[in-house]
TORVEXTI-559874 format. One record per residue (C-alpha): residue number from 0; x, y, z; residue in three letters. Coordinates in steps of 0.02 Angstrom, whole numbers. Layout:
NUM;X;Y;Z;ala
...
END
This chain:
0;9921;6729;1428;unk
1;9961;6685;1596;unk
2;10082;6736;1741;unk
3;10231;6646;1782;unk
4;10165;6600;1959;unk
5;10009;6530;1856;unk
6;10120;6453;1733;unk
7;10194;6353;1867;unk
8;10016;6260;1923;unk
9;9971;6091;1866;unk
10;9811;6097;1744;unk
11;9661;6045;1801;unk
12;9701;6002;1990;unk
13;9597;6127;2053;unk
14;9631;6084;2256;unk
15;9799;6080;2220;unk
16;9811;6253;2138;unk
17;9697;6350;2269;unk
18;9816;6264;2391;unk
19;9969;6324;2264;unk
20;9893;6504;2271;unk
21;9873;6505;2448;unk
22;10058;6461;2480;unk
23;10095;6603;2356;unk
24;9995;6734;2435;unk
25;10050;6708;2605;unk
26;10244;6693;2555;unk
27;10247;6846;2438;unk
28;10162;6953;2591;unk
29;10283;6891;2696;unk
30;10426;6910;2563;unk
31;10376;7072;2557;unk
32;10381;7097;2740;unk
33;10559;7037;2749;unk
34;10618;7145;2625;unk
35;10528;7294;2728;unk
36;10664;7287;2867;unk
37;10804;7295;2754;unk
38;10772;7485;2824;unk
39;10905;7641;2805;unk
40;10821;7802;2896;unk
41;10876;7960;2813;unk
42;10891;8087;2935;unk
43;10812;8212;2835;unk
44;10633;8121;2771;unk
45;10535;8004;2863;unk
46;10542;7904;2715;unk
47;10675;7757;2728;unk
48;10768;7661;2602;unk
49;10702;7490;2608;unk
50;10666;7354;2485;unk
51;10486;7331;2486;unk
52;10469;7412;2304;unk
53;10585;7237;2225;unk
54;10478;7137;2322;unk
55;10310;7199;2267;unk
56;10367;7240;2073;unk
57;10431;7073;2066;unk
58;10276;6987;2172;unk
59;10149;7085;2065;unk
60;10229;7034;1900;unk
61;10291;6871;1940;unk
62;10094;6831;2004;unk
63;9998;6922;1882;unk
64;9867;7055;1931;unk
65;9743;6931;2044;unk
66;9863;6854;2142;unk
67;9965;6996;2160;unk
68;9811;7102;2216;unk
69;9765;6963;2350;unk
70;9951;6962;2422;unk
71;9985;7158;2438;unk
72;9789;7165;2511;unk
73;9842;7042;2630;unk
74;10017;7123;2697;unk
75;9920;7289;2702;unk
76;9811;7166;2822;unk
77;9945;7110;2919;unk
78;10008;7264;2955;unk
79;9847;7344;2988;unk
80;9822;7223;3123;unk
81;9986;7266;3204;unk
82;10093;7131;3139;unk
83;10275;7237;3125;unk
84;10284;7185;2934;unk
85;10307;7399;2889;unk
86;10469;7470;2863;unk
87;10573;7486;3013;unk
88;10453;7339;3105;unk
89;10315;7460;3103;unk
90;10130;7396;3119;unk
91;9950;7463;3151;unk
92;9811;7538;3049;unk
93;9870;7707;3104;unk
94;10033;7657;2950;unk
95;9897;7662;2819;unk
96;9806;7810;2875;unk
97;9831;7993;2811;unk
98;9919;8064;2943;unk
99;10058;7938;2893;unk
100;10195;7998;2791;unk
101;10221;7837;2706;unk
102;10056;7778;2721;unk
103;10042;7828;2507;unk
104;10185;7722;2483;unk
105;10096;7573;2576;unk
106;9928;7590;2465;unk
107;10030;7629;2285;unk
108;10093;7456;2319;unk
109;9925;7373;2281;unk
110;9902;7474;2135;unk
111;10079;7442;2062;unk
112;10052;7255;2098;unk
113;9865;7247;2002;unk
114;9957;7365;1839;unk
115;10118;7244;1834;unk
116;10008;7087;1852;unk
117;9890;7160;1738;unk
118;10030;7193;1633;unk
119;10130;7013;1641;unk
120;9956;6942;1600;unk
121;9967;7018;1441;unk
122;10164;6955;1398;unk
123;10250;7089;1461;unk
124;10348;7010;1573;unk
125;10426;6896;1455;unk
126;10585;6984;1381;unk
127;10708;7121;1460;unk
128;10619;7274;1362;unk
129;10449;7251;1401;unk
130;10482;7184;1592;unk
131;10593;7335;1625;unk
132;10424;7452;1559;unk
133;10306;7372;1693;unk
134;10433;7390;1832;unk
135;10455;7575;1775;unk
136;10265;7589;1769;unk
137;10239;7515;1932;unk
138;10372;7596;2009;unk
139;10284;7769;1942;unk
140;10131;7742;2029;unk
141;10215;7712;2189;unk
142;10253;7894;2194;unk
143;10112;7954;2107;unk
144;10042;7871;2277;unk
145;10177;7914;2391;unk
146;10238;8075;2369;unk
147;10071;8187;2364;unk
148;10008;8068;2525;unk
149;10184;8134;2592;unk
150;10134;8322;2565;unk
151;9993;8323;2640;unk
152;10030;8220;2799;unk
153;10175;8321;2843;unk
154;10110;8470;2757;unk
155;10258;8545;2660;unk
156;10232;8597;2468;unk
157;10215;8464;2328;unk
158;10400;8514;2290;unk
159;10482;8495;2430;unk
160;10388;8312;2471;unk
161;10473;8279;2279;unk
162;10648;8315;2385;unk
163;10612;8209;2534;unk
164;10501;8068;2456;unk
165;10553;8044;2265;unk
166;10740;8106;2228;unk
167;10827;8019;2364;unk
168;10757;7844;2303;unk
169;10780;7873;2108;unk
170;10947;7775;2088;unk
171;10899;7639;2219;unk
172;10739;7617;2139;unk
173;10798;7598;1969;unk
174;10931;7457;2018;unk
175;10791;7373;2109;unk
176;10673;7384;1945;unk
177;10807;7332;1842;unk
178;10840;7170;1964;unk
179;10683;7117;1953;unk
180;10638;7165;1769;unk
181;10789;7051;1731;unk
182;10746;6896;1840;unk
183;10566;6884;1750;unk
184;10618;6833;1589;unk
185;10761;6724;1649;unk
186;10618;6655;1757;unk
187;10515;6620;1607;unk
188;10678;6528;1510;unk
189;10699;6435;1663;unk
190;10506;6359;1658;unk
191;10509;6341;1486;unk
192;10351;6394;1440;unk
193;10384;6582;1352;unk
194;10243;6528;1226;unk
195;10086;6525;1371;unk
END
């Protein structure tokens, strides 16, 4: 099976497609980017609201695991080089490193995006039910990412970086997964190709 973003490419017009992929890569990373300074600081975490997570649950899935691996790899580039693509216009290796308190976040991105491509690659991304398990999925590995990276960089108990880097986000994060686990199949209907 393939990805919608792969569904979308013309057979056999190989040029065209690596031209197609690069056009994807390079918009999704900076999709993602965009979404990264719709930014609300909470005064008590140095983790902000933002809306980075829809952007790379619906980038990963929508692009299936390769393409989605090569576009979060190449924001994490972008803002390793200093580009202010972060949340909050943040940029610099220094985001990704340890002593980063949402430097976890950052790198669970590129994992979520490889498991929900992985996962659209196999048809999951093709009706409500199954497209609303990889954004839960993906959206699990964030924090499994996020939240110990959190504890140690700011060194506070695993509990307490579950109070400043996971409950505040639960609600927001599930309206996000639901967006986007509800524009993939509609996507699909829309290209008319459910059976690829």
């Amino acid at each position: 099976m393939t990805a919608l973003a792969e569904a979308i490419r013309r057979p056999g017009a190989r040029g065209a497609n690596l031209v197609v992929n690069a056009v994807l890569v390079i918009g999704g990373s900076l999709f993602i980017a965009a979404l990264a300074q719709v930014s609300i600081p909470l005064g008590f975490t140095p983790v902000p609201i933002t809306l980075q997570t829809f952007g790379v649950l619906l980038v990963g899935t929508a692009y299936g695991w390769r393409l989605a691996g090569l576009t979060i790899a190449l924001y994490l580039a972008q803002i390793a080089v200093g580009l202010p693509f972060a949340a909050e216009g943040e940029g610099g290796v220094e985001i990704l490193s340890i002593a980063t308190a949402t430097g976890g976040y950052l790198w669970g991105f590129l994992v979520a995006a490889l498991l929900c491509g992985w996962l659209a690659n196999r048809g999951w991304d093709r009706s409500i039910r199954s497209s609303i398990s990889v954004m839960l999925l993906g959206t699990v590995l964030i924090y499994a990412f996020g939240v110990p990276w959190l504890a140690a960089a700011i060194d506070v108990p695993l509990l307490e970086a579950f109070e400043l880097g996971l409950y505040p986000f639960v609600i927001g994060d599930l309206l996000k997964l639901l967006l986007a686990a509800g524009l993939l199949p509609a996507a699909w209907k829309l290209v008319g190709r459910k059976d690829r």
